[in-house]
VEXVOLUM-81557 format. One record per residue: x, y, z of N, C-alpha, C in turn. Coordinates in steps of 0.2 Angstrom, whole numbers, plus 5000, padded with zeros to 4 digits. Example, Ala and Ser with C-alpha at 12.3 -4.5 7.8 and 13.67 -1.06 7.14 Angstrom:
506649725039506249785039506649845039506449895035506849955036506450005039
END
This chain:
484645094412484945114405485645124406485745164411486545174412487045104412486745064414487345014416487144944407486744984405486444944400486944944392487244994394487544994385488144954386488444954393489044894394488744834395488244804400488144744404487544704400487044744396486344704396486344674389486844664385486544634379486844554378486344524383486244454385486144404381485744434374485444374370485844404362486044334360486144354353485844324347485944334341485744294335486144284330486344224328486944214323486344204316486544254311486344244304486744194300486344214294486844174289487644194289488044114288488744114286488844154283489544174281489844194275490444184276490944204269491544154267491944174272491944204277492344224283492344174286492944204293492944134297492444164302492144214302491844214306490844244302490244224309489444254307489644294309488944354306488544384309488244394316488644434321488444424327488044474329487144474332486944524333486644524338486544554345486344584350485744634349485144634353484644674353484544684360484444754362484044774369483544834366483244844369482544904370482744914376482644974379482345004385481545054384481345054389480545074390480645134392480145194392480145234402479545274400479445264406478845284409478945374411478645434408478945474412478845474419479145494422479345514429479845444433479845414428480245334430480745324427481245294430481945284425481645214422482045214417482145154411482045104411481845064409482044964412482044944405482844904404482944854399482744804397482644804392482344734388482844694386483044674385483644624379483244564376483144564370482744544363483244464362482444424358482944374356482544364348482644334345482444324337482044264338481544264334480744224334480544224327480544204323480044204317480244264314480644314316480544384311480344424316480444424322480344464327480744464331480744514337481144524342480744524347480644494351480344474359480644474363480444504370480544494374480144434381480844414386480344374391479644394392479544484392479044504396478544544390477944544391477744564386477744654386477844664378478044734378477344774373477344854375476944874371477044894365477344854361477644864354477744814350477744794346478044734340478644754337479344714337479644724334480044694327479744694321480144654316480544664315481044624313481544624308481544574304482044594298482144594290482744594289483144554288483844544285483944514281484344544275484344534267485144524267485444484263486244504263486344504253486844554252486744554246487744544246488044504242488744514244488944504252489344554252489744544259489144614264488744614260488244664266487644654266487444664273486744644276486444694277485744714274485344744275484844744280484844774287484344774294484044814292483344784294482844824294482544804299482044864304482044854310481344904309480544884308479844884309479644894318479544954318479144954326478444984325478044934329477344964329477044964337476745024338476645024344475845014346475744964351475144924355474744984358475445004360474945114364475545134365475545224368475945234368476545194371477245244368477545204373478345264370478645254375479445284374480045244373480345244370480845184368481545214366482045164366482645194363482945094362482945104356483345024355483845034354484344984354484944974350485244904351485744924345486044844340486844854342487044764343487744784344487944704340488544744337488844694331489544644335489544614336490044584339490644554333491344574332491744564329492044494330492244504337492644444339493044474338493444524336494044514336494344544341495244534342495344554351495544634350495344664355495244744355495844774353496544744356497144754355497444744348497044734342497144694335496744774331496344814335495944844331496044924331495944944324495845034326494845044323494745104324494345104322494245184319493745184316493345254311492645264314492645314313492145364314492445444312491745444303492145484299492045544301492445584300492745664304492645664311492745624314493045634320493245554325493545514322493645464328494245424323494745424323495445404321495745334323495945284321496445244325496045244332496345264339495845274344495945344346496045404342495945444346496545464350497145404350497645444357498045504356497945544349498345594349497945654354497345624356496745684359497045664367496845724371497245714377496345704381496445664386495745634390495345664390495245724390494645774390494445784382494545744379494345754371493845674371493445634367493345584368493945544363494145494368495045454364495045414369495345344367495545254372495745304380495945364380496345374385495745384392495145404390494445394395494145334396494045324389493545234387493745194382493745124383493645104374493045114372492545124375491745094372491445184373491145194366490945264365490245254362489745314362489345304357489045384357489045414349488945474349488245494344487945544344487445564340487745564331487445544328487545524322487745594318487345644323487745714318488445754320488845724324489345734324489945684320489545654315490045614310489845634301490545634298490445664292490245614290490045564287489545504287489145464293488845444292488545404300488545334298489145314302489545244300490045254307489945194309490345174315490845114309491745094312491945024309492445024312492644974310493244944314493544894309494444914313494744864306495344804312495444764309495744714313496544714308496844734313497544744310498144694306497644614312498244564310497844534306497244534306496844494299496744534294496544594293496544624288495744624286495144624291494544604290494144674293493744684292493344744293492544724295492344784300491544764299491444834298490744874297490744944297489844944295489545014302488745004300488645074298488445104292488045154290487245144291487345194295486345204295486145224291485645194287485145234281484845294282484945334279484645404282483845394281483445434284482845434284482545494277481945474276481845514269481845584273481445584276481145674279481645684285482345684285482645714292482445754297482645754306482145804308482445784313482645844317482845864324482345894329482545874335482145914342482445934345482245994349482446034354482645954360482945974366483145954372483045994377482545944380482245984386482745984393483345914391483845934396484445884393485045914395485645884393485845824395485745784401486145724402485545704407485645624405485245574408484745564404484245524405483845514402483145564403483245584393482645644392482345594387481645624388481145634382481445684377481245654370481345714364480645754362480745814364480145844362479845834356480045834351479845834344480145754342479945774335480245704330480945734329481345674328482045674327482345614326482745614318482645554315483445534316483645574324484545574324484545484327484945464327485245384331485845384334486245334333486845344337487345284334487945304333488345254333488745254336489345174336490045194342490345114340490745104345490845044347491045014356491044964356491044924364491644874363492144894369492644864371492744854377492344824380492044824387492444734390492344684384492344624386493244604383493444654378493944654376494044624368493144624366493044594360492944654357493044684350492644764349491844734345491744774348490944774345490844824343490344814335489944894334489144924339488944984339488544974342488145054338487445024338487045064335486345084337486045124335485445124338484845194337484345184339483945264337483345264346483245314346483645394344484445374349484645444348485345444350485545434359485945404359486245404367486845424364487345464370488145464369488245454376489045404377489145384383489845364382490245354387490245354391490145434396490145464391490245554392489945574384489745634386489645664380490045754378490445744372490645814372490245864371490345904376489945964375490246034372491046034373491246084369492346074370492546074368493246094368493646084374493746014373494045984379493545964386493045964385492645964389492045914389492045854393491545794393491245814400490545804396490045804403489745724404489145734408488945664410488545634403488545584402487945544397487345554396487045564390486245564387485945504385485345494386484845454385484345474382484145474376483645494373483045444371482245474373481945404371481445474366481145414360480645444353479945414358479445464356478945424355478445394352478045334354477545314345476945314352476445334347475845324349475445274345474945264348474545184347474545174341474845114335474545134330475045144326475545194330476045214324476745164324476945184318477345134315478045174313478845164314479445184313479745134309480245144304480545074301481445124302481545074302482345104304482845064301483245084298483845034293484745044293484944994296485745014293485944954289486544954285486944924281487444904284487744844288488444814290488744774284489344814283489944774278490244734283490544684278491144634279491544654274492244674277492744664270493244674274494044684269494744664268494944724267495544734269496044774266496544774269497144804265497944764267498144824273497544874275497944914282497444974282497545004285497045054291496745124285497345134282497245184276496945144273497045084268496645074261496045064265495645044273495045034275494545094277495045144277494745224278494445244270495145224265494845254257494345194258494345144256493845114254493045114256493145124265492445144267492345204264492745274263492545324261492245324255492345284249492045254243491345234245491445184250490745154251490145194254490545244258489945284259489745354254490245364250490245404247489445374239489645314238489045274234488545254237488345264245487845244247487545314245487745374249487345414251487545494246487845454242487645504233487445564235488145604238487945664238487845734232487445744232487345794225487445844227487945894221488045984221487246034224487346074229486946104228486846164223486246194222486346274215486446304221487046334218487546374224487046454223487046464230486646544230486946604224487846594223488246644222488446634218488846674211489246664208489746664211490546634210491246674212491146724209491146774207491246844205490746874213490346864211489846874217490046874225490446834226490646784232491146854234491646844228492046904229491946974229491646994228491347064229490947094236490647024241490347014245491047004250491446964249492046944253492347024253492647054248492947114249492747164253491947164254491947184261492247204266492247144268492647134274493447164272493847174266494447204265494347284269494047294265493747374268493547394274493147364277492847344285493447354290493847304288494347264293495047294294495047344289495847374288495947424294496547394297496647434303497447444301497347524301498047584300498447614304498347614311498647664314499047614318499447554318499747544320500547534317501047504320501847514316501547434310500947384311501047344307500547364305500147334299499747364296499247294294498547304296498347214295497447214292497147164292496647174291496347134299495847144303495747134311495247064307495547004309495446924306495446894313495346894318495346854323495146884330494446824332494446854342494046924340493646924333493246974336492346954334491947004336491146984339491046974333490446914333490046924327489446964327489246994332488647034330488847114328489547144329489747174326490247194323490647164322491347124318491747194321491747214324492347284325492947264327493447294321494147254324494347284330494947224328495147214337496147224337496347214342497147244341497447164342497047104339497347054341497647034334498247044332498547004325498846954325498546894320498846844319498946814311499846824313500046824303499846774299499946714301499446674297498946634300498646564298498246544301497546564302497346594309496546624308496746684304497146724305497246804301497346794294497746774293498246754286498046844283498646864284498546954286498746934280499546924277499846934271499446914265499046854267498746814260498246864258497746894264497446944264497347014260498047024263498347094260498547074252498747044248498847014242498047004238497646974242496846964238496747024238496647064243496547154241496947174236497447184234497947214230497647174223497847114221497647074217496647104214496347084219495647114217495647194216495747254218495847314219496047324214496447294210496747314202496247264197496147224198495547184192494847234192494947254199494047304199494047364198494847394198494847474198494647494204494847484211494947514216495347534220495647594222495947604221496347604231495847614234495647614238496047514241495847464238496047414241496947394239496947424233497447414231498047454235497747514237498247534243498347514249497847494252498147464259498447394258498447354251498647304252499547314252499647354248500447384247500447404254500147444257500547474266500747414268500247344270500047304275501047264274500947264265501447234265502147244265502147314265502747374267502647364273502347374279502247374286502447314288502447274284502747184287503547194285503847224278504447214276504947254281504447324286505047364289504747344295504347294299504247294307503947244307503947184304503547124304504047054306504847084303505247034306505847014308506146964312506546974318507346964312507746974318508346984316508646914313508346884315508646824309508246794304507546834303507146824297506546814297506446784303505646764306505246794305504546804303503946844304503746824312503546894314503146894321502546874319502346824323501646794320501046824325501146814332500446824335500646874339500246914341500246994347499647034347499647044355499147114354499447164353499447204345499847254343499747304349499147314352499147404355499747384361499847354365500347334368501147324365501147354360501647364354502047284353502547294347502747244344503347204347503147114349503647094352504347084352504547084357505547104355505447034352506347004347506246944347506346884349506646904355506646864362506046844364505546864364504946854368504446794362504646784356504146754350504046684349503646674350503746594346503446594339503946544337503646534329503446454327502946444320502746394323502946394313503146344312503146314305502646324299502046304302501346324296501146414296501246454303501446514302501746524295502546524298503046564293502846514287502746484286502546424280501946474277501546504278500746504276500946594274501746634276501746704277502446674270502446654269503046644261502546614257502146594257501646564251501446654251501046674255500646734253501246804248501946774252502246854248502646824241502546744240502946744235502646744229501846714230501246734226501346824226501446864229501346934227501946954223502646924225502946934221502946914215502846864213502746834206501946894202501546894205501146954203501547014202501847044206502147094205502647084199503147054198503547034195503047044186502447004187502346994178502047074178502047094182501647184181502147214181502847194181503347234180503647274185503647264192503747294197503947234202504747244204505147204207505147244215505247184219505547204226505947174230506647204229507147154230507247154237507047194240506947184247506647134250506047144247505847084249505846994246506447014239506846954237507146924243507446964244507946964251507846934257507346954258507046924266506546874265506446864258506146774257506746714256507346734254507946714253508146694260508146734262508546724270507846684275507446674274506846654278506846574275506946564268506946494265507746484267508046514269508646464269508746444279508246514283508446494291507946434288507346394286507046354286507546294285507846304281508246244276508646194285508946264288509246244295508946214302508346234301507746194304507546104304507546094297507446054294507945994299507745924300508145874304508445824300508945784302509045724301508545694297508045674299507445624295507145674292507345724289506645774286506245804288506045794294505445844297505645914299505145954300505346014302504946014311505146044315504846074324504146094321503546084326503246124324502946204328503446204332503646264335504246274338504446334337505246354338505446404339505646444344505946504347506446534339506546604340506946634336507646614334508046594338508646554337508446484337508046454333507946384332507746344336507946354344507946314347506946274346506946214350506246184349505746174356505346214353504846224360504246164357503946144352503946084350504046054344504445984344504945954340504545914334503945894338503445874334503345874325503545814321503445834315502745814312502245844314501545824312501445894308501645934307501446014305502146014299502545974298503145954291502845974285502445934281501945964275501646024274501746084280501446134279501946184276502746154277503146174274503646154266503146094265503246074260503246114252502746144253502346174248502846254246502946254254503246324251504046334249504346274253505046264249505046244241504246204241504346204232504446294229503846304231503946374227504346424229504846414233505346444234505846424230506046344226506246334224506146344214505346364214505446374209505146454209505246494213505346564211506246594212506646544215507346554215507646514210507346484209507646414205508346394208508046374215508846354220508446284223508846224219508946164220508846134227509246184230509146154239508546154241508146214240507546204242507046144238507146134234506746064232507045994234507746004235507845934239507745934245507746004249507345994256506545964254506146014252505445994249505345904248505645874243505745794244505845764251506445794255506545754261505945764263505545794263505145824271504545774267504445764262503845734259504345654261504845634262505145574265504845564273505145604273504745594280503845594282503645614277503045624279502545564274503045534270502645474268502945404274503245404278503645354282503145374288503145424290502845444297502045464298501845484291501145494292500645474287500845464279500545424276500445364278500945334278501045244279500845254283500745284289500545244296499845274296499445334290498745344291498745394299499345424301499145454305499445574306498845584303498845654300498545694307499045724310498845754316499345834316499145864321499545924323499645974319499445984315499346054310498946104313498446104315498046144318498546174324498546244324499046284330498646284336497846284338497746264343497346194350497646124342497546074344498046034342498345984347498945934343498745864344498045854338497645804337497745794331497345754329497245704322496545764320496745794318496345844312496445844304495845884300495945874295496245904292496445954294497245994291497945964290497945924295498445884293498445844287498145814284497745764277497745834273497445914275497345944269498045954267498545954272499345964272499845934268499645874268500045814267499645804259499145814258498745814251499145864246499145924250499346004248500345974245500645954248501445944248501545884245501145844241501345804239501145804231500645874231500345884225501045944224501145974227501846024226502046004220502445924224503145914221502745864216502345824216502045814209502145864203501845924205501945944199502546004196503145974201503745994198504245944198504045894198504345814194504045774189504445724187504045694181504445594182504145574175504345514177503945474182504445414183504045374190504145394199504645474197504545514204503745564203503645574199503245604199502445544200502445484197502045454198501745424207502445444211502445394217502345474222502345534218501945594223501245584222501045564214500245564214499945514218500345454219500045414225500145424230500545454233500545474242500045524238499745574234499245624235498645584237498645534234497945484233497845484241498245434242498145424248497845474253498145504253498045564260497445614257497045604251496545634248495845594253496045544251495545504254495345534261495945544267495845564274495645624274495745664269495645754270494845734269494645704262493945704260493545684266493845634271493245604276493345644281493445694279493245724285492645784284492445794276491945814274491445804273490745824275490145784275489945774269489445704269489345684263488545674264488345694269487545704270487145784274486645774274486245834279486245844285486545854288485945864297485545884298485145854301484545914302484645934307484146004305484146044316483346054314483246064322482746084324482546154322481746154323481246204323481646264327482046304323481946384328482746364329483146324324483946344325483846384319484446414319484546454313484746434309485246394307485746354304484846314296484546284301484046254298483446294294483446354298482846404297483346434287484046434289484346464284484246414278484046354277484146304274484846294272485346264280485946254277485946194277486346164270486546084270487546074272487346014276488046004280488445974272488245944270488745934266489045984259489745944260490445984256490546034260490446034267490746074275491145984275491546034282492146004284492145964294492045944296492345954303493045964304493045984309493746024309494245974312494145944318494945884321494245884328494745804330494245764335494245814341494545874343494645934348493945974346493845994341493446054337492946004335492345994336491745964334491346004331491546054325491046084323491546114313491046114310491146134303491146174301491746194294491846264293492046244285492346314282492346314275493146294271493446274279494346274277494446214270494546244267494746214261495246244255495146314254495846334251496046284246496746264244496746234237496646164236496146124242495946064241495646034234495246094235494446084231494846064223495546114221495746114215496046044214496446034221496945964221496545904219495945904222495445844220495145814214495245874212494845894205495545854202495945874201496745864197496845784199496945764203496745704206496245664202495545684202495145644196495445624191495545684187495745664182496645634182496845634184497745594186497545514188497245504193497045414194496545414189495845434190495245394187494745394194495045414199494445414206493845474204493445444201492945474199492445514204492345494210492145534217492545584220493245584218493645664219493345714216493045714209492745734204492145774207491745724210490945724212490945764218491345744222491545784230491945844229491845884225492545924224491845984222491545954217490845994212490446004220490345954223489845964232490046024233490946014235491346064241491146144238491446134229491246214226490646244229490046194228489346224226489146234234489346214238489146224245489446264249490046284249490246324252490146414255489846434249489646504252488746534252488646454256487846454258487946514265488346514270488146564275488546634272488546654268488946694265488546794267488746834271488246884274488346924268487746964265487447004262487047054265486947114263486647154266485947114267485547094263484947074261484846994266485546954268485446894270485946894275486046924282486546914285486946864288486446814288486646744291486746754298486546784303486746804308487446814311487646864307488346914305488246984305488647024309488547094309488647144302488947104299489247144293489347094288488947144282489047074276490047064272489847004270490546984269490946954274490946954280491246914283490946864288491346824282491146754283490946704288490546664291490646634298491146584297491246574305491746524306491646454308491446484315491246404321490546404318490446354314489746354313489546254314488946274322488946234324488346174323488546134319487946094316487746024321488146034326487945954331487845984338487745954341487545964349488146004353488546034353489346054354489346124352489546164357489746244357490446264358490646324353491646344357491546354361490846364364490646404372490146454371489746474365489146484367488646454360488146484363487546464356487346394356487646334354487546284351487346264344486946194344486846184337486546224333486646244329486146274324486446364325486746354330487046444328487746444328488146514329488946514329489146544337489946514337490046544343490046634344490046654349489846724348490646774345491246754345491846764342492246744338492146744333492646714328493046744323493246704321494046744315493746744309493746764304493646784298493946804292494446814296495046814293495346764286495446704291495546634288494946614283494346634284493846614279493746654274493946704273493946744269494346724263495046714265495546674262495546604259495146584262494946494260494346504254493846544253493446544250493846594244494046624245494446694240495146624236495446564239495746524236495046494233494746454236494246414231493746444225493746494224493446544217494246564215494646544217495246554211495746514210495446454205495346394204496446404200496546454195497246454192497646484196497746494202498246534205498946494206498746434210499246364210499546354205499246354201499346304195499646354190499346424191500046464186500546494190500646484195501346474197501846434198501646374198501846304198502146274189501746334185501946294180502246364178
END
């Protein structure tokens, strides 16, 4: 079996033409085992509607292929003669030369991957991969050919009744305890031709990831049928065109978004509800007795959420945005109580939060008291993510009649050390010592800053910051739209993640909606565009888990979750003011599934949401899970179907408190 996913697929079968220059190319292998025996391969050949092998096997194998348009329908009938253990798989031959191709695997496998450093799965280990179906936001292997413009791409058809199994062992070849209707996709570039490659139940190889940089040795899973019984198994391979790697990523996202039609669930919560249940956590988490003042959002337990002295300003903490939802809710509900520590938190930022030439100190263990400025690094989407939260409070403050020129002052001087950041081509570092200098130059994390020069420009009504804001959206249709490559936003991975797309979505909606005209037209197209990449990173189907995870015992559905970047294999609630962008988007093009996917994101989102009544395996209600791990993959404990044992809460609190406040953007903006 080991040497089988590169060497044994010996036998092929050409189907019907089509208007390409190239057939349908298909490879079959089965392997057998016996337990206490390793594997032995079969490689199939096509007979009448069948798949045969030289050697007689305990099984029938039909198949059925339909083509409707540019897509063929496999269907693939197994009936078993007597027991028996099996694991087939299907490989597509492209023909096209490997050097010609990128390829998709949706939320997690980019181009090839090489933003990810070799302990990630990227070209820099293998070309030839193959992964469990539930670590993709659709389950769809493709590949695009750069110099033709031609595509192949296979969606598994999902099974009516989904169903996972325990793992009696990690790597090599295991029996699956139970029924489990996962399979596998990938691709093989072994001969230097890319090939698709498919199959049920799942194999991952060359490696398989098991957690955060971390590849172990390969699985082989086999299903079992007994005498009698019968499996029918189905995927859909397209053929098609498009003029570059972006229109083939939207376009399959289309495609898979109309195969497998994912519907809103009836949300557990109201927003009002969601909110009252999240403030929790305001009250919970508020830690006072240090010189800064914060809400404990990061690095602490789930089974007891007890804060901790670890503060980080934005990102997992987003202490300021925090501090604002309490103040902001505190006064709508008449408590009086939230309303005050949101004003300390943010008096405590204004007198000891930042450095002598403007900077917020972003990360520290406070009880070890507060870093000199010498000592700090600062990172772009930080100080980016700590000017969104205070300029919204100032504008709040402001229509309530109550000015703070001080902290006018130090948003003035924070947006203009930005302005001097800013490079030649419009990018911003995305990390940078106090005195500017660049600890990394990298402009993949640019678009985090976009957003907030606009609204610096329109809380100052200072022109510079909107011609900064343009360049940097300059640079970042040059550098990351056009080339479809959205990476390094994330501050603890500098990979192709979905925040990069949520980024580049987010700043290009900015300045759409403070231009007009045909500048205004040519930002809602770069939005489109990169809506599409954020979107695929979103599930558009269920997972199943097994008997006795928890994930599944809670009846959570994966979809309108996210996976997080090809480093982080696991789904969470990051969305913040996508949900609204996409919706706005519907209605501005006519992409009608922005609309559809947006109604999923709302309605699914605060399924693991702790209530006293329903804690979702959280110590304390209201704060939100984070690592919540729906595929074979742990941050380092637990695994599928439950969370890692430490996460931030902070950041989720904030993301779900943006997506139930749907006018916030929008009445600032305008």
């Amino acid at each position: 079996m080991r040497n089988l996913i590169k060497t044994c697929f010996l036998a092929f079968v050409m189907l019907a033409g089509t208007h390409q220059a190239y057939s349908l190319d298909l490879s079959y292998h089965i392997s057998l085992k016996q337990p206490g025996n390793p594997s032995v391969a079969y490689p199939l050949t096509r007979m009448e509607g069948r798949l045969v092998s030289k050697q007689s096997l305990p099984l029938t194998i039909k198949e059925d292929m339909e083509k409707v348009n540019d897509e063929y329908r496999l269907t693939l009938t197994l009936t078993a003669q007597a027991k028996v253990y099996f694991n087939i798989g299907v490989e597509a031959n492209t023909h096209f030369n490997t050097s010609q191709c990128e390829f998709y695997l949706p939320g997690f496998w980019y181009h090839k991957n090489l933003r990810s450093p070799a302990e990630a799965p990227s070209f820099h280990t293998s070309n030839s991969w193959n992964f469990r179906e539930d670590r993709l936001s659709a389950p769809l292997s493709g590949v695009y050919n750069t110099e033709s413009g031609r595509a192949l791409t296979v969606l598994r058809v999902l099974d009516a009744h989904p169903s996972d199994a325990l793992l009696t062992h990690q790597e090599g070849e295991v029996i699956l305890g139970g029924t489990s209707s996962l399979g596998y996709l990938g691709f093989d570039n072994a001969d230097g031709n890319a090939k698709l490659t498919f199959g049920y139940p799942f194999v991952e190889t060359p490696k398989r990831y098991i957690r955060k940089l971390t590849l172990v040795n390969p699985i082989y899973s086999f299903a079992q049928l007994d005498k009698g019984e019968q499996m029918v198994l189905q995927w859909r391979i397209l053929e098609s065109e498009a003029k570059d790697y972006g229109q083939f990523v939207a376009d399959t996202w289309c495609y898979c978004f109309d195969h497998l039609q994912p519907q809103p669930l009836n949300p557990l919560y109201t927003p009002d509800e969601v909110k009252a249940q999240l403030s929790n956590y305001f009250r919970m988490a508020y830690v006072d007795k240090y010189p800064l003042k914060y809400h404990s959002g990061i690095s602490i337990r789930c089974d007891d959420c007890k804060p901790v002295d670890h503060v980080q300003l934005g990102f997992c903490g987003r202490v300021l945005l925090n501090a604002f939802n309490a103040l902001e809710y505190g006064e709508q509900t008449g408590d009086p109580q939230l309303v005050k520590m949101g004003y300390e938190i943010f008096d405590s930022w204004l007198m000891n939060g930042l450095t002598a030439n403007g900077y917020f100190k972003e990360d520290m263990h406070i009880a070890g008291g507060i870093p000199a400025d010498n000592e700090v690094i600062h990172s772009i989407r930080e100080q980016s993510e700590a000017v969104y939260a205070v300029l919204h409070y100032l504008v709040y403050e402001r229509k309530n009649g109550r000015l703070h020129k001080e902290w006018d002052a130090k948003m003035r001087t924070l947006l203009n050390a930005m302005l001097s950041l800013q490079e030649a081509d419009g990018h911003f570092p995305r990390k940078y010592r106090d005195d500017g200098s660049h600890v990394d130059a990298s402009g993949g994390s640019t678009p985090s800053a976009t957003s907030t020069l606009v609204m610096g420009y329109k809380y100052f009504k200072d022109k510079r910051y909107l011609n900064a804001a343009k360049r940097s959206v300059d640079y970042l249709e040059e550098n990351i739209i056009s080339k479809s490559d959205y990476f390094s936003s994330t501050l603890d991975a500098n990979c192709e993640d979905k925040e990069a797309a949520i980024s580049a979505v987010t700043a290009t909606y900015y300045l759409a909606m403070v231009t007009k005209g045909k500048e205004r037209d040519h930002y809602v197209s770069l939005c489109r565009q990169a809506a599409y990449f954020a979107l695929s990173w979103y599930y558009l189907w269920d997972v199943p888990f097994a008997p006795g995870q928890m994930l599944g015992e809670l009846d959570f559905c994966s979809r309108g979750w996210s996976n997080v970047s090809v480093e982080n294999n696991h789904v969470d609630v990051f969305v913040f003011e996508l949900h609204h962008i996409v919706k706005w988007l519907a209605d501005m093009t006519g992409e009608r599934r922005f609309g559809m996917m947006a109604d999923v994101i709302h309605s699914s989102l605060c399924q693991l949401l702790p209530t006293k009544e329903r804690l979702c395996g959280i110590g304390v209600p209201g704060y939100n899970p984070e690592v919540v791990q729906h595929t074979h993959w742990d941050y380092g404990k637990n695994g599928k179907g439950f969370y890692n044992d430490i996460f931030a809460p902070g950041w989720t609190i904030a993301s779900l408190w943006e997506l139930y406040s749907p006018q916030r953007t929008v009445g600032f903006l305008n």
